[in-house]
C-alpha positions as CSV (number, residue, x, y, z in Angstrom):
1,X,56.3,263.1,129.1
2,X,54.3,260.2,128.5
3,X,55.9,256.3,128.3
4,X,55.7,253.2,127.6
5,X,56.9,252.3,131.3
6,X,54.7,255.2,132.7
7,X,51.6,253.8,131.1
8,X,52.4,250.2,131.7
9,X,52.7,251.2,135.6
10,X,49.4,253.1,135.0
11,X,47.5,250.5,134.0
12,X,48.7,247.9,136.7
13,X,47.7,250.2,138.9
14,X,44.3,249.9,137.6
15,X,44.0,253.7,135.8
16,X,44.0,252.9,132.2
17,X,44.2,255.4,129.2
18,X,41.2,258.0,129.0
19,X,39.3,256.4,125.9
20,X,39.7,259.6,124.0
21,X,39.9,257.6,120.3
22,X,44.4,259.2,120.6
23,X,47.0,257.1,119.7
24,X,50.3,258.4,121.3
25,X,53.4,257.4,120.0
26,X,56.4,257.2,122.5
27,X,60.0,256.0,122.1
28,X,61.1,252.3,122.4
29,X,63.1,252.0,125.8
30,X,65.5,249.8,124.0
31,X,66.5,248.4,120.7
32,X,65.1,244.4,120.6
33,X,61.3,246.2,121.8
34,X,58.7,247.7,119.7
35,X,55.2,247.7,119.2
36,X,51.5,248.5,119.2
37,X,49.1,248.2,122.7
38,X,45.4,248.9,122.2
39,X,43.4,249.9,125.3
40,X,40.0,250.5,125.2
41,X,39.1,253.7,122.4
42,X,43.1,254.7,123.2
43,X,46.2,253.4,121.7
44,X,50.3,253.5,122.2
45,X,52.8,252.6,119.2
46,X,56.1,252.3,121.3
47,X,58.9,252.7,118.2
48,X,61.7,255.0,117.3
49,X,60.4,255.4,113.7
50,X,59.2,259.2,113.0
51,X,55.5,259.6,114.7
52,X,54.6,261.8,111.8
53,X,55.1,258.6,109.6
54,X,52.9,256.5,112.2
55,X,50.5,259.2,111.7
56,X,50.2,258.9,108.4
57,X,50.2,255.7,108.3
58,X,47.3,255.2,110.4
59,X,45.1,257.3,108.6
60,X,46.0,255.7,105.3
61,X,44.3,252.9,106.5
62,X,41.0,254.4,105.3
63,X,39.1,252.8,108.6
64,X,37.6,254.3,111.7
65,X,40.5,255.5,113.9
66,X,39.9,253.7,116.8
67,X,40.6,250.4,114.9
68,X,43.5,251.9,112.9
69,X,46.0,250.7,115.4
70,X,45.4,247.3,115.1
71,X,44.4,247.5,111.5
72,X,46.1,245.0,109.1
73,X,47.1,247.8,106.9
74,X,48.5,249.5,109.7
75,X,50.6,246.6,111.2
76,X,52.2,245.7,107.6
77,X,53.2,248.8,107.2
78,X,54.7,249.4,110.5
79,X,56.5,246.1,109.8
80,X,58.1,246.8,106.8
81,X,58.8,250.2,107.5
82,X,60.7,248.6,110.7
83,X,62.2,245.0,108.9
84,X,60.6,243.5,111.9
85,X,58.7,240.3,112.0
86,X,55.5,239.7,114.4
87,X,53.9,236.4,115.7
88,X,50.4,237.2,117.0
89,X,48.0,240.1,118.7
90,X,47.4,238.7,121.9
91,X,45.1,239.7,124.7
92,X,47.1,241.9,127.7
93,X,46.8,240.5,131.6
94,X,47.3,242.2,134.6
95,X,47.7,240.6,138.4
96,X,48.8,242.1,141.5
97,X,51.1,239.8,143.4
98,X,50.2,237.6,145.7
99,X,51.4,236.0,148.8
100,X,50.1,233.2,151.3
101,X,51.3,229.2,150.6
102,X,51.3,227.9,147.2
103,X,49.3,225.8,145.6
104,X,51.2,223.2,144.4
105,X,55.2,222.7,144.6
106,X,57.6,224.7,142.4
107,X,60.9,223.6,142.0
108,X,63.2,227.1,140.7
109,X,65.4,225.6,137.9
110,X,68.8,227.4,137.1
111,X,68.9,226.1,133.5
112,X,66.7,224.0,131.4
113,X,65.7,222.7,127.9
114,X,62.4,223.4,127.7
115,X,61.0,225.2,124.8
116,X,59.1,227.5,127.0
117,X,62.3,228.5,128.9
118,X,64.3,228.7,125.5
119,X,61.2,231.1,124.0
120,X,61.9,233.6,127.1
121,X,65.1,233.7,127.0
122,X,64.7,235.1,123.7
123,X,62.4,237.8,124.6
124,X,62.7,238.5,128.0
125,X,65.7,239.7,130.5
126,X,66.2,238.1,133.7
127,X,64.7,234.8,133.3
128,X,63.7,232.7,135.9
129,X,61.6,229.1,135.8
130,X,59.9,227.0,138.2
131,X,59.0,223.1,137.6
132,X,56.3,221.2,139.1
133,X,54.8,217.5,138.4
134,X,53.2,218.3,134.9
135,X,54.2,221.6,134.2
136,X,56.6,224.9,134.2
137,X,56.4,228.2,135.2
138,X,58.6,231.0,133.7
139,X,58.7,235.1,134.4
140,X,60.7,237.7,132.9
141,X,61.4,241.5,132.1
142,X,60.0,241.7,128.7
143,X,58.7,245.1,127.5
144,X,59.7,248.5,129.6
145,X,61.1,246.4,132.0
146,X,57.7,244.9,133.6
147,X,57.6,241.5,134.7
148,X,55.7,238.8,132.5
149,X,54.3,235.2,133.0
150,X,53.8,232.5,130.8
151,X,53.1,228.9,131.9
152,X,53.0,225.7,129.9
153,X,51.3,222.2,131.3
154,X,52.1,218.7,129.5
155,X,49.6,217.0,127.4
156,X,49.3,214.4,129.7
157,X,48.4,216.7,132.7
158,X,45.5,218.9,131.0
159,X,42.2,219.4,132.1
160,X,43.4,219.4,136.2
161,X,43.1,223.1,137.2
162,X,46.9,223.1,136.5
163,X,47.3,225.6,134.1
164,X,44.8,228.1,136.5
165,X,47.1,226.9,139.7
166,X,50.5,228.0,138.2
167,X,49.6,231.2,136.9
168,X,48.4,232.1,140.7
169,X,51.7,230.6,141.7
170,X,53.3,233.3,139.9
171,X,52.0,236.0,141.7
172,X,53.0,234.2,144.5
173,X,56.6,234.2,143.7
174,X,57.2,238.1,142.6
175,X,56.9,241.3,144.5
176,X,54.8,243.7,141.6
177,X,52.3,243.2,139.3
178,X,52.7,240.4,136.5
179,X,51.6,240.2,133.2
180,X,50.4,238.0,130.7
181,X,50.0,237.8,127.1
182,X,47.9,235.2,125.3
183,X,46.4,234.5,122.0
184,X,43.0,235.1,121.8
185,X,42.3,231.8,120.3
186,X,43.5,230.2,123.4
187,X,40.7,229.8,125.2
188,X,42.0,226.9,127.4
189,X,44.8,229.5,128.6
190,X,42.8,232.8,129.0
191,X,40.7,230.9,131.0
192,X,43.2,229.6,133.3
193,X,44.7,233.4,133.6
194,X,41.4,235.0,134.2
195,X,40.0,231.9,137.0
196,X,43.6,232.6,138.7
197,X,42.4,236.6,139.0
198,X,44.3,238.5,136.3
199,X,42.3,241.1,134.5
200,X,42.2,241.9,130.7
201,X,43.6,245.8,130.2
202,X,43.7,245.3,126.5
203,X,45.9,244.1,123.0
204,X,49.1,243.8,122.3
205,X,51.5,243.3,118.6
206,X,54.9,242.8,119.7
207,X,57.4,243.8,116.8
208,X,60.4,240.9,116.6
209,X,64.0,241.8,115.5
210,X,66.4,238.8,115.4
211,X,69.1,241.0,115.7
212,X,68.0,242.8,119.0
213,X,66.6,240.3,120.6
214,X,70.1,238.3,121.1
215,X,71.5,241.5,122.9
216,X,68.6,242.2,125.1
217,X,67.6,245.0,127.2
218,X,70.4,245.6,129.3
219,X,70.9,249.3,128.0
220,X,67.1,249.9,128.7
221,X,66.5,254.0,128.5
222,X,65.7,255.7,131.3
């Protein structure tokens, strides 16, 4: 049977969904994750809500099924039917590790106040973080189990190739493929993913519960 870690791996491996216009819906693998991924013409609703009600749902947004997913109709629904909040649909990176020196220095922190650590934490199992002069660097376990990225560079040191030179770090520092969500909008960000050689697989709505995210994903289904 199909899941969410099964078609995550899939992709990273560079065989994404046949664009057959389906969306599948498979379980959550634990409590604080659920959601919505768009690949090209194919889509997966990971949540433990009743798939005939996603399928009804879709289709009672009155639009061309292969946008249905991603619909605003669609996503408000799915949100109140679940009492779950949602920040942004962001754009869904891929990057095989790396290895070879770095380029620049990284300095693994065991705790720290940033607000890019702190947002992890609440998302994300397994933290780790990395400083350099100017910026930070901080994977995780977020969604069925895969490994995720995100980087954040002061104001001060913008417009230096930073940004691009952390996210290949990243690879660098992990053994299997990492990804990376970011907001469309952010063009300054998706180009510094993309120059340091992660590819777009598609979109992503992660679903937010308060209550989950404080416990994790430590009881992750197998």
């Amino acid at each position: 049977m199909e899941t969410l870690r099964t078609v995550l791996d899939a992709a990273a491996r560079g065989a994404l969904p046949p664009a057959d216009g389906v969306t599948v819906v498979v379980p959550q693998e634990c409590e604080r994750d659920a959601g919505v991924l768009a690949f090209t013409a194919h889509a997966v609703v990971f949540t433990d809500e009743d798939p005939a009600w996603v399928r009804a749902a879709l289709r009672a947004t009155d639009c061309d099924p292969l946008g249905a997913p991603m619909h605003p109709r669609f996503l408000a629904a799915l949100l109140e039917r679940t009492g779950r909040t949602a920040e942004t649909v962001d754009t869904m990176l891929v990057a095989a590790p790396l290895t070879g020196e770095l380029p620049l220095p990284l300095v693994e922190i065991a705790d720290g106040d940033h607000s890019r650590i702190g947002y992890a934490r609440g998302r994300r199992d397994a933290v780790r973080a990395w400083t350099t002069e100017g910026g930070v660097l901080v994977v995780g376990r977020g969604i069925g189990g895969r490994l995720e990225v995100s980087v954040e560079v002061d104001e001060g040191a913008r417009q230096r190739g930073l940004g691009r030179r952390l996210a290949r770090a990243a690879r660098q520092v992990v053994a299997e493929p990492l990804w990376a969500q970011v907001t469309p909008g952010n063009a300054r960000s998706l180009r510094a993913f993309l120059a340091a050689g992660y590819r777009p697989v598609g979109a992503e709505l992660l679903l937010l519960s308060a209550r989950a995210r404080s416990a994790g994903c430590s009881g992750t289904r197998s």
